[in-house]
mmJSON file of the N, C-alpha and C atoms, coordinates in Angstrom:
{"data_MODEL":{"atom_site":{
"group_PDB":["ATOM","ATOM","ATOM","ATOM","ATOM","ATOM","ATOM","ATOM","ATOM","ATOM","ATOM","ATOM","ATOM","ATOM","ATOM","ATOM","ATOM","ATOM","ATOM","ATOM","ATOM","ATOM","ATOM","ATOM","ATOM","ATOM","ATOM","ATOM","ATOM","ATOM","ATOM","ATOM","ATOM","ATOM","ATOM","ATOM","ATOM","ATOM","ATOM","ATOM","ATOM","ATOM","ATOM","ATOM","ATOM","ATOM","ATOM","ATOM","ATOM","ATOM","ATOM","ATOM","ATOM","ATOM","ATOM","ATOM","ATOM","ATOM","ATOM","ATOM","ATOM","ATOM","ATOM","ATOM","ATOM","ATOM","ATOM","ATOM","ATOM","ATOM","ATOM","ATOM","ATOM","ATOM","ATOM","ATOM","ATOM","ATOM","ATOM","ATOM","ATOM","ATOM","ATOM","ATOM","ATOM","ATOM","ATOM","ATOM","ATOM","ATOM","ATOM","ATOM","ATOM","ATOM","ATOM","ATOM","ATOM","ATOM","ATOM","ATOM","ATOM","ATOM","ATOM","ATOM","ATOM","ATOM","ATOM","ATOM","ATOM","ATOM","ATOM","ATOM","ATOM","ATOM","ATOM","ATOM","ATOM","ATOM","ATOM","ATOM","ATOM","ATOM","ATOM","ATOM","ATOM","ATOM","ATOM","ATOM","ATOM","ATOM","ATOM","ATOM","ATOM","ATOM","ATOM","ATOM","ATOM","ATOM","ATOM","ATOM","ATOM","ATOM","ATOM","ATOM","ATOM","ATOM","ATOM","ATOM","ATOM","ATOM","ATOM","ATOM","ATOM","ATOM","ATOM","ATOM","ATOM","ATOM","ATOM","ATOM","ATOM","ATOM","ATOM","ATOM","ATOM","ATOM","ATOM","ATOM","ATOM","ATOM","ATOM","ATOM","ATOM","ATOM","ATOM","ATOM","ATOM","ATOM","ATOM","ATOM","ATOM","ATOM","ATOM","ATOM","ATOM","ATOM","ATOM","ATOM","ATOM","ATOM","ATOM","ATOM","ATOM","ATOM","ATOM"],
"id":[1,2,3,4,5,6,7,8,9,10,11,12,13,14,15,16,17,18,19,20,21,22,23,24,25,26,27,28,29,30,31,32,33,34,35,36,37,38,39,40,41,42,43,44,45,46,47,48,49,50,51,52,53,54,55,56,57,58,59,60,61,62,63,64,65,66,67,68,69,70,71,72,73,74,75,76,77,78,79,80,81,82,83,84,85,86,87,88,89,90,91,92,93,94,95,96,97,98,99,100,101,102,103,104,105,106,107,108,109,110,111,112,113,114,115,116,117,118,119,120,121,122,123,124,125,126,127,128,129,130,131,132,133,134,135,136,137,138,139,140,141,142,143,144,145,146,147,148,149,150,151,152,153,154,155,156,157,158,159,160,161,162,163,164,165,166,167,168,169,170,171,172,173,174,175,176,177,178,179,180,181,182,183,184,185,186,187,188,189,190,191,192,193,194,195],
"type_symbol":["N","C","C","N","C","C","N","C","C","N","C","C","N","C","C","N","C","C","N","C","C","N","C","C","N","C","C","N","C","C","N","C","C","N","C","C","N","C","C","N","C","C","N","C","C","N","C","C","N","C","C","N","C","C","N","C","C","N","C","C","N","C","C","N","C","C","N","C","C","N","C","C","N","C","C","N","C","C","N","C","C","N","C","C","N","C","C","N","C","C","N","C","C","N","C","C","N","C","C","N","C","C","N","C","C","N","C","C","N","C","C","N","C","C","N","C","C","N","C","C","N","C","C","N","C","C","N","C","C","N","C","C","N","C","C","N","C","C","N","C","C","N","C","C","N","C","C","N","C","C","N","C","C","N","C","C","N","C","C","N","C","C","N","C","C","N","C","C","N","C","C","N","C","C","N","C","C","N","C","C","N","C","C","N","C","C","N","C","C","N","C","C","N","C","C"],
"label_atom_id":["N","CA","C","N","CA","C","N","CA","C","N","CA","C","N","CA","C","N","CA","C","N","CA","C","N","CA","C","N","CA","C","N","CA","C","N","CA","C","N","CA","C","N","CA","C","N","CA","C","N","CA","C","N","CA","C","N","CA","C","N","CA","C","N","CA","C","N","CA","C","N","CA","C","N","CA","C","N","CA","C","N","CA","C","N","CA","C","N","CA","C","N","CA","C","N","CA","C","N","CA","C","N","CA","C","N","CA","C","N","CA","C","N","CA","C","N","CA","C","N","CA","C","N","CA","C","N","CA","C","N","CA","C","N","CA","C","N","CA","C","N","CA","C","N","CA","C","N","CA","C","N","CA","C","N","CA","C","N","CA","C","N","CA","C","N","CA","C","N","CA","C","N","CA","C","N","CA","C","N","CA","C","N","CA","C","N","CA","C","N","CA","C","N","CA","C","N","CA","C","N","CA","C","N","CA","C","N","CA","C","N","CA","C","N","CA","C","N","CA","C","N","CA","C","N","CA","C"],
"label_alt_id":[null,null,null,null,null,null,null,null,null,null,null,null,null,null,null,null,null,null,null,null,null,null,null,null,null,null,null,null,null,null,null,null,null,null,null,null,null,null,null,null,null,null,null,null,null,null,null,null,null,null,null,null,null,null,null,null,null,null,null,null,null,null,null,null,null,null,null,null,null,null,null,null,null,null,null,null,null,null,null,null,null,null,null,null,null,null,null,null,null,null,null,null,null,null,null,null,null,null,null,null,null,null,null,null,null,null,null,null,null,null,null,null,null,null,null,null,null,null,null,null,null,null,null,null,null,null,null,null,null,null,null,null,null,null,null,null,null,null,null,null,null,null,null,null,null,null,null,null,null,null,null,null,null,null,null,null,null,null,null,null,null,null,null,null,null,null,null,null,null,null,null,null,null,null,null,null,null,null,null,null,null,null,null,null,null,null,null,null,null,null,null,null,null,null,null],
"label_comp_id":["UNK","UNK","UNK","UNK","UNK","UNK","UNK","UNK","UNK","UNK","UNK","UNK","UNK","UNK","UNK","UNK","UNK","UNK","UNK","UNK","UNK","UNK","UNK","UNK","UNK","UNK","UNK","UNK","UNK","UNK","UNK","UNK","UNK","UNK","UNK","UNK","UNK","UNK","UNK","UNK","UNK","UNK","UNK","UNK","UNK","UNK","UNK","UNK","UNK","UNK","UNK","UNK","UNK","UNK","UNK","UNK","UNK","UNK","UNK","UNK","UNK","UNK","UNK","UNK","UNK","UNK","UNK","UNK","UNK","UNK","UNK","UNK","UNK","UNK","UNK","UNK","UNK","UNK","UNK","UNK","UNK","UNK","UNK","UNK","UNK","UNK","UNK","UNK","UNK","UNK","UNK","UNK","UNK","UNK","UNK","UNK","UNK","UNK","UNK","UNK","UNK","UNK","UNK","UNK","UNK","UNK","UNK","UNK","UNK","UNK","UNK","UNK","UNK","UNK","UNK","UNK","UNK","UNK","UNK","UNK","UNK","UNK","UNK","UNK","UNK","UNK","UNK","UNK","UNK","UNK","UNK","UNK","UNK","UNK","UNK","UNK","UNK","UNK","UNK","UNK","UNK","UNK","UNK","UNK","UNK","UNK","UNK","UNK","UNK","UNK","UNK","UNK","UNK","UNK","UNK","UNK","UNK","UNK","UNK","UNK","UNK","UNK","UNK","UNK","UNK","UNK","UNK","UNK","UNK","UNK","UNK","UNK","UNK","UNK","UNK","UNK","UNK","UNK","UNK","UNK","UNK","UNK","UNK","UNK","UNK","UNK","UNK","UNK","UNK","UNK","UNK","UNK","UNK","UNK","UNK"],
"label_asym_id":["A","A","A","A","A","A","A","A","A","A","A","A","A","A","A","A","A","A","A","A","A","A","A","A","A","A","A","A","A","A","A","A","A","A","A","A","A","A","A","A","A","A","A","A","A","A","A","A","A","A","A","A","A","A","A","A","A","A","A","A","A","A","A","A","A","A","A","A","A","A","A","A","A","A","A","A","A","A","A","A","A","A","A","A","A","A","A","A","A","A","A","A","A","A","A","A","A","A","A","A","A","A","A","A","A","A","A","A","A","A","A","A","A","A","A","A","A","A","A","A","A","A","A","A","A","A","A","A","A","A","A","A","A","A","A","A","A","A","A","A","A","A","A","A","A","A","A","A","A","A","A","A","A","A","A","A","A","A","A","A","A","A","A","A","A","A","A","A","A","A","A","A","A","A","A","A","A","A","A","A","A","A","A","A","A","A","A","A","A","A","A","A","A","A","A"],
"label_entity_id":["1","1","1","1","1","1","1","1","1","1","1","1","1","1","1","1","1","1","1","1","1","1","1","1","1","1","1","1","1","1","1","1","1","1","1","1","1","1","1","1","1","1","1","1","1","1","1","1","1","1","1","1","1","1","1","1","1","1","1","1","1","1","1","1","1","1","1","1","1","1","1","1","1","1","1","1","1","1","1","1","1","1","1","1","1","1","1","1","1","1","1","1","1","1","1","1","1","1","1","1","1","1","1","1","1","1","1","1","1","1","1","1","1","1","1","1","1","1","1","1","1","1","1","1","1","1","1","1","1","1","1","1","1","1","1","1","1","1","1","1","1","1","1","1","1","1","1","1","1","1","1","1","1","1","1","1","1","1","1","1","1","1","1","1","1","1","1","1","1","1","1","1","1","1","1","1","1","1","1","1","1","1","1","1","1","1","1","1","1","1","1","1","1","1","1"],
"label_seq_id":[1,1,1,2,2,2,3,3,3,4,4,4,5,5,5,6,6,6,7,7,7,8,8,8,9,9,9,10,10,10,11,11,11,12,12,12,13,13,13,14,14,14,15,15,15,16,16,16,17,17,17,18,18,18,19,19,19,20,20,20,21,21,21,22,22,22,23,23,23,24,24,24,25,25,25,26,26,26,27,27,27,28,28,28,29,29,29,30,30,30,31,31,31,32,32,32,33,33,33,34,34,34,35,35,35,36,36,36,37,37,37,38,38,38,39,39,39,40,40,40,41,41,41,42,42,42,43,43,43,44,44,44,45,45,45,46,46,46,47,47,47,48,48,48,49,49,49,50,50,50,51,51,51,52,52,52,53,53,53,54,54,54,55,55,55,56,56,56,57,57,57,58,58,58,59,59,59,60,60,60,61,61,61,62,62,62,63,63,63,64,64,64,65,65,65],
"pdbx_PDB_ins_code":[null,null,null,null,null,null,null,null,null,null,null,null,null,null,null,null,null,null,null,null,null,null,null,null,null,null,null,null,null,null,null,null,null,null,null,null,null,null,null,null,null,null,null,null,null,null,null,null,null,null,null,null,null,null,null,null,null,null,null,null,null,null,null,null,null,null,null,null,null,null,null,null,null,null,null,null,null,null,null,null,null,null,null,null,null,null,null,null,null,null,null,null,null,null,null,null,null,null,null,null,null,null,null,null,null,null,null,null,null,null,null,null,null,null,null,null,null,null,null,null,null,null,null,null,null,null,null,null,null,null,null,null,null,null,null,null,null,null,null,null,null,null,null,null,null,null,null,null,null,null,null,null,null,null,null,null,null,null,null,null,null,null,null,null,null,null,null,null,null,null,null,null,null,null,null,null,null,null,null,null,null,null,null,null,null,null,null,null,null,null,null,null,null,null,null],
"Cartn_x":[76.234,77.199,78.574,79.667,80.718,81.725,82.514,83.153,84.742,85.286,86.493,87.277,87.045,87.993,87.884,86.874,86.092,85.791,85.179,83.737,82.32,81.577,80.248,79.31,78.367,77.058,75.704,74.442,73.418,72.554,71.385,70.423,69.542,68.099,66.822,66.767,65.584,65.229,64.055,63.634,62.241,62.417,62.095,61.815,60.726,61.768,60.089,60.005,60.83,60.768,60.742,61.218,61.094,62.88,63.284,65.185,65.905,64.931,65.427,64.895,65.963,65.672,65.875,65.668,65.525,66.207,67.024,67.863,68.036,68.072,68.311,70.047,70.588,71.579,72.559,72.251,73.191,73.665,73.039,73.625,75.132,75.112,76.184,77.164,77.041,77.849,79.107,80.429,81.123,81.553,80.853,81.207,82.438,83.333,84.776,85.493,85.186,85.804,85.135,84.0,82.709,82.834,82.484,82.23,80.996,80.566,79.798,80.857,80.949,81.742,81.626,82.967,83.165,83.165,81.871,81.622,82.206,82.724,82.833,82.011,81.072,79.791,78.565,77.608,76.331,75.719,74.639,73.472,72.073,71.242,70.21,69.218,68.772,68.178,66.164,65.52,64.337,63.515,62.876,61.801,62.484,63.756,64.452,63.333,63.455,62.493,63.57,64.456,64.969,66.518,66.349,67.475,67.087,65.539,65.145,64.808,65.685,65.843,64.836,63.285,62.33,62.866,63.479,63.961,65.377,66.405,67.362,68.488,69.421,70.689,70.438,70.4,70.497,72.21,72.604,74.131,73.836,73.978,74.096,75.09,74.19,75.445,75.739,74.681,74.95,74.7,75.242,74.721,74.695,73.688,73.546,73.496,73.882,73.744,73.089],
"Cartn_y":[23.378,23.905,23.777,23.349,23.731,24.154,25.223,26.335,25.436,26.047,25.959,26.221,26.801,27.33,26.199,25.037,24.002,24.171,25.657,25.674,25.413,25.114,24.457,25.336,25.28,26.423,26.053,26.408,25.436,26.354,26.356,27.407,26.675,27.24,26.712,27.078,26.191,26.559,25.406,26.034,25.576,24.872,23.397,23.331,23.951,24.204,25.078,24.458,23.403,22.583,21.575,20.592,18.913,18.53,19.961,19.671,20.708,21.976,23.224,23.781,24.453,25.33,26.03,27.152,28.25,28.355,29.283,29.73,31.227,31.567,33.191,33.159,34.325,34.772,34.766,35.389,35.696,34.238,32.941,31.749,31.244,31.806,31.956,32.972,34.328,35.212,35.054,34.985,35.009,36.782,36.323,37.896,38.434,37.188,38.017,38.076,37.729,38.276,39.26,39.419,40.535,39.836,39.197,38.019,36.924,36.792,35.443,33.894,33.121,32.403,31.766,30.875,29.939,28.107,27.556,26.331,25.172,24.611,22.906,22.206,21.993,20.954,21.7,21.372,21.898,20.305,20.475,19.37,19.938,19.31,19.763,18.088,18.986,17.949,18.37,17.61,17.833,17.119,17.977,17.525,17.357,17.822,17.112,17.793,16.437,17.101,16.484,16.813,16.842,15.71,14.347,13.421,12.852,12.81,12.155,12.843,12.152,12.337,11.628,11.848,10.729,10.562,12.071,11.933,11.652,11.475,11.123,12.782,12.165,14.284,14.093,14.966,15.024,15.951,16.059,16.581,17.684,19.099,20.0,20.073,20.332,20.284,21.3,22.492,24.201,24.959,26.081,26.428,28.333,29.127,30.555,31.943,32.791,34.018,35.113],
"Cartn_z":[201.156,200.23,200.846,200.091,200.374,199.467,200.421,199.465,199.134,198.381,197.768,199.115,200.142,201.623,201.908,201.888,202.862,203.485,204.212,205.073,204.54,205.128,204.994,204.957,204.274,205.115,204.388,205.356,204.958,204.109,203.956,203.38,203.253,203.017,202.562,201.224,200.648,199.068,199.091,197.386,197.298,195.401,195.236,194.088,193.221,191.947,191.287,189.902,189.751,188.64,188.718,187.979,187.962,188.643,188.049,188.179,188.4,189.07,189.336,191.233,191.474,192.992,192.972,193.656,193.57,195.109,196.001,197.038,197.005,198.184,198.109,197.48,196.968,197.059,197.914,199.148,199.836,200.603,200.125,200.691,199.961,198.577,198.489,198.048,199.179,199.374,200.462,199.958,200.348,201.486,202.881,202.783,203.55,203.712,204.001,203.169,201.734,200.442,199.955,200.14,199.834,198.245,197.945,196.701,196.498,195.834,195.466,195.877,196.127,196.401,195.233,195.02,194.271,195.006,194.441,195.303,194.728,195.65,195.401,194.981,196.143,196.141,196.421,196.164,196.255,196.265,198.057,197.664,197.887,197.172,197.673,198.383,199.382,200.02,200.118,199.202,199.291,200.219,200.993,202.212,203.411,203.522,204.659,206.172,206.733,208.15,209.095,209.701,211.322,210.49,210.974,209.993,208.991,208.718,207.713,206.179,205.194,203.893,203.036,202.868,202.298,200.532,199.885,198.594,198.363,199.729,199.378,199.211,198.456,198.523,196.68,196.104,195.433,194.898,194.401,193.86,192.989,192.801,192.424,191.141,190.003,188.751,188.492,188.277,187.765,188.975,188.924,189.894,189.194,189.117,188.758,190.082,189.33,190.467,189.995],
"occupancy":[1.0,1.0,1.0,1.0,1.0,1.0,1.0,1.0,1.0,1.0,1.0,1.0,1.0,1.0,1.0,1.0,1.0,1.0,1.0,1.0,1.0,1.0,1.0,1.0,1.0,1.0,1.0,1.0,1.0,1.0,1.0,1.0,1.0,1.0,1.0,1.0,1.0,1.0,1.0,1.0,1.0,1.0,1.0,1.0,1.0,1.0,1.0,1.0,1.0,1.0,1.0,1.0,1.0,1.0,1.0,1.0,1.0,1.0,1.0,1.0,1.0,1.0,1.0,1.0,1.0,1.0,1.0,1.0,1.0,1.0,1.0,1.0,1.0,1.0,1.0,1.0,1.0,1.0,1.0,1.0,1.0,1.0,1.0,1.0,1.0,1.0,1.0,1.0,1.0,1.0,1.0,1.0,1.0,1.0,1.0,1.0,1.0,1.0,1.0,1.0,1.0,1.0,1.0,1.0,1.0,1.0,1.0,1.0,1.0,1.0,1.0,1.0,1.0,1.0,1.0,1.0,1.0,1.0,1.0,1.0,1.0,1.0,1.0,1.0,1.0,1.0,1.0,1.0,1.0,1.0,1.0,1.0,1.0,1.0,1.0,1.0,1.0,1.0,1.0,1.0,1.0,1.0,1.0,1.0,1.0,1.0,1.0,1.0,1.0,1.0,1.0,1.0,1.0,1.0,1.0,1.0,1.0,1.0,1.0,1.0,1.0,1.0,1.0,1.0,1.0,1.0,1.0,1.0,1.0,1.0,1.0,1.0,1.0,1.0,1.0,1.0,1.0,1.0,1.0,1.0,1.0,1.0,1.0,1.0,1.0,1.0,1.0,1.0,1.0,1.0,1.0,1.0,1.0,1.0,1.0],
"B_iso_or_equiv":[0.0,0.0,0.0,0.0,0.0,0.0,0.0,0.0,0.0,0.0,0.0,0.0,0.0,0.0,0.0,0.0,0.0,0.0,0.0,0.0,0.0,0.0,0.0,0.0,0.0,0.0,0.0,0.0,0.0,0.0,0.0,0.0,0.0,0.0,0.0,0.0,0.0,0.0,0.0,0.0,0.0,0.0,0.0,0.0,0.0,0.0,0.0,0.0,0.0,0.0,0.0,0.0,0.0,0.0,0.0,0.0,0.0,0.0,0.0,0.0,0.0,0.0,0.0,0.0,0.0,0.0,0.0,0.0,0.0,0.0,0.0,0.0,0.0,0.0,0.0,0.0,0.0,0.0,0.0,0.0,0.0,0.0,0.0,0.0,0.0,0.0,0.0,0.0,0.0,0.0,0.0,0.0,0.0,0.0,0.0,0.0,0.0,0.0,0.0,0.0,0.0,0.0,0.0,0.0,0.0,0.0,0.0,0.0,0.0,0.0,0.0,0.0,0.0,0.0,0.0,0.0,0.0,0.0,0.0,0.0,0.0,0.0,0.0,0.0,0.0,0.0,0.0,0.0,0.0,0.0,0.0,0.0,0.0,0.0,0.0,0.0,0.0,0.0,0.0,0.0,0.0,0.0,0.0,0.0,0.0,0.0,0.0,0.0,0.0,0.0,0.0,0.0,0.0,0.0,0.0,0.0,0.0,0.0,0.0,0.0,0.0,0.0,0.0,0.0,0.0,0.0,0.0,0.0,0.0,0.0,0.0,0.0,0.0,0.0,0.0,0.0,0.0,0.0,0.0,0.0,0.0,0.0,0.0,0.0,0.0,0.0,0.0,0.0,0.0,0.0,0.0,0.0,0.0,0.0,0.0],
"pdbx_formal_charge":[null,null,null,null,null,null,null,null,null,null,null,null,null,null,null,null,null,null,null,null,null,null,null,null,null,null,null,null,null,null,null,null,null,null,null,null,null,null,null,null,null,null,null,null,null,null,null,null,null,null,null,null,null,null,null,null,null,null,null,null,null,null,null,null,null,null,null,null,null,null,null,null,null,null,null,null,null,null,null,null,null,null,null,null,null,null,null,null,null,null,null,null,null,null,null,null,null,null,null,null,null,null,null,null,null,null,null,null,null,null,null,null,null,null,null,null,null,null,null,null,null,null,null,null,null,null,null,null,null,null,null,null,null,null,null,null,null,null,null,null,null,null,null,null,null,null,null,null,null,null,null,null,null,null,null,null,null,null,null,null,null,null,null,null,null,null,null,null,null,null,null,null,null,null,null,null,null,null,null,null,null,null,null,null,null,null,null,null,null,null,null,null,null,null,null],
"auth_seq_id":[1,1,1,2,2,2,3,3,3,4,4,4,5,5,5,6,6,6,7,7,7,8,8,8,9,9,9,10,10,10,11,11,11,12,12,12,13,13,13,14,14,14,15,15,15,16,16,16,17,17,17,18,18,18,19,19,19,20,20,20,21,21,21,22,22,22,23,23,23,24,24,24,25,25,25,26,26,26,27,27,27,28,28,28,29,29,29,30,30,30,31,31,31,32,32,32,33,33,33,34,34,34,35,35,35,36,36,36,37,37,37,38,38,38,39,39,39,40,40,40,41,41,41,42,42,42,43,43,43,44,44,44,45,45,45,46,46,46,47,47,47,48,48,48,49,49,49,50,50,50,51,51,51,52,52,52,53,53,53,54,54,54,55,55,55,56,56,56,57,57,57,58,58,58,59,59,59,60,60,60,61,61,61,62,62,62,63,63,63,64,64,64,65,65,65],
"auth_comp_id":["UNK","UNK","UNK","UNK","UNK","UNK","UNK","UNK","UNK","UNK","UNK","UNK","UNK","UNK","UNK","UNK","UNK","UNK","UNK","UNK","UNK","UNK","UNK","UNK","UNK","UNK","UNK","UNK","UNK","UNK","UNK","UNK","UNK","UNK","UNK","UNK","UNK","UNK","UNK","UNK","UNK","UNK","UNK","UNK","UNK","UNK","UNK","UNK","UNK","UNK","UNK","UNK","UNK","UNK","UNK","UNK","UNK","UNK","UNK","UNK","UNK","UNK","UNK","UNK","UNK","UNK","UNK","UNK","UNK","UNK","UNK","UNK","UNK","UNK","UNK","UNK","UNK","UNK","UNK","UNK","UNK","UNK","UNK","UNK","UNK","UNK","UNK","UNK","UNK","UNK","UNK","UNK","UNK","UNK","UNK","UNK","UNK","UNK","UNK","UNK","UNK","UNK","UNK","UNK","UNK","UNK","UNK","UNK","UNK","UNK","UNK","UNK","UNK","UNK","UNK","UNK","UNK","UNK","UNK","UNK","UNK","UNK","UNK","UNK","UNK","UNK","UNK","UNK","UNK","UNK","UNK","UNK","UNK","UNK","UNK","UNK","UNK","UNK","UNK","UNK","UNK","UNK","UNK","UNK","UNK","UNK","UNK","UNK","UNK","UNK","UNK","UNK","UNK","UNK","UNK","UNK","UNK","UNK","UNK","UNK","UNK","UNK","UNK","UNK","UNK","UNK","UNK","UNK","UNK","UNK","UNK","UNK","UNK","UNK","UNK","UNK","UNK","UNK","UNK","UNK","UNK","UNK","UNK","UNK","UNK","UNK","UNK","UNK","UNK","UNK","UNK","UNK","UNK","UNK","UNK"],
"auth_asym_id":["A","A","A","A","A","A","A","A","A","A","A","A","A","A","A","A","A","A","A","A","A","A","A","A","A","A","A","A","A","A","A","A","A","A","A","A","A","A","A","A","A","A","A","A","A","A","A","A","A","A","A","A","A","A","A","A","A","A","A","A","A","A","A","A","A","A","A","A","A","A","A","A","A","A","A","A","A","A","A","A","A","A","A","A","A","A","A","A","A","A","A","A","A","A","A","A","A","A","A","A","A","A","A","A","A","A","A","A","A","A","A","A","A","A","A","A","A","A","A","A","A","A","A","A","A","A","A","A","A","A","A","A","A","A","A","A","A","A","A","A","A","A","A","A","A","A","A","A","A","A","A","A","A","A","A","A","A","A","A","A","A","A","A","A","A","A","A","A","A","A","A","A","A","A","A","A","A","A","A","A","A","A","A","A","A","A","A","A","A","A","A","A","A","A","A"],
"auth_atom_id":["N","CA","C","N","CA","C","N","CA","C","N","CA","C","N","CA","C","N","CA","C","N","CA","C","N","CA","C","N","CA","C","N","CA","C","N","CA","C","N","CA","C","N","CA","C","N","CA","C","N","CA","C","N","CA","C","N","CA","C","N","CA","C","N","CA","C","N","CA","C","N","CA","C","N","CA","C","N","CA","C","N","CA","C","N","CA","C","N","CA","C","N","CA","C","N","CA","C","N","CA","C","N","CA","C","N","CA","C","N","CA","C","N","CA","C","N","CA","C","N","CA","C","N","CA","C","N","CA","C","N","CA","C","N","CA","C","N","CA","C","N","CA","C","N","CA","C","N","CA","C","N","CA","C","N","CA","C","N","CA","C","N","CA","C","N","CA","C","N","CA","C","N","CA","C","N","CA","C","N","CA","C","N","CA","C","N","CA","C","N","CA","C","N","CA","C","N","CA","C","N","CA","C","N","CA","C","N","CA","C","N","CA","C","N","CA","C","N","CA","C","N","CA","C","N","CA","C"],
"pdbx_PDB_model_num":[1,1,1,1,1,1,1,1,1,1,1,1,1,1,1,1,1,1,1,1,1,1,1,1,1,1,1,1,1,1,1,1,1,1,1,1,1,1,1,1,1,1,1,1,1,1,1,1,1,1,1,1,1,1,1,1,1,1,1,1,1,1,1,1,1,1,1,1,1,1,1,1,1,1,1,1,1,1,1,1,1,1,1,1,1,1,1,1,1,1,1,1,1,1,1,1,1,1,1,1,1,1,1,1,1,1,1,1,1,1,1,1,1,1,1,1,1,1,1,1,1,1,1,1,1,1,1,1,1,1,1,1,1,1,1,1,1,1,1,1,1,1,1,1,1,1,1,1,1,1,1,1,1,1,1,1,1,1,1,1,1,1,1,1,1,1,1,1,1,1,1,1,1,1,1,1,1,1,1,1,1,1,1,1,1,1,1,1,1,1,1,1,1,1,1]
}}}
């Protein structure tokens, strides 16, 4: 993820659809605004193991809280 500040930050998640993930919350809690952040980019990367990407980044279009 990256925020509108342009810091970075990673998180885990789990597909639970064909075109949906699911992420905890607090990955995107802004907490020196004590806010949800407002994001730039969102990728999601499925299966990633160590550098290897077998599905590739996928690009984040919606994102819910």
């Amino acid at each position: 993820m990256k925020f509108n500040n342009d810091t970075t930050s990673w998180g885990s998640g789990t597909l639970i659809g064909p075109n949906i993930f699911l992420t905890a919350a607090h990955n995107l809690y802004d907490y020196d605004k004590k806010v949800y952040a407002e994001l730039k980019t969102m990728q999601f990367l499925p299966a990633l193991n160590g550098q290897i990407l077998p599905f590739g980044v996928v690009e984040v279009e919606k994102y819910f809280v």
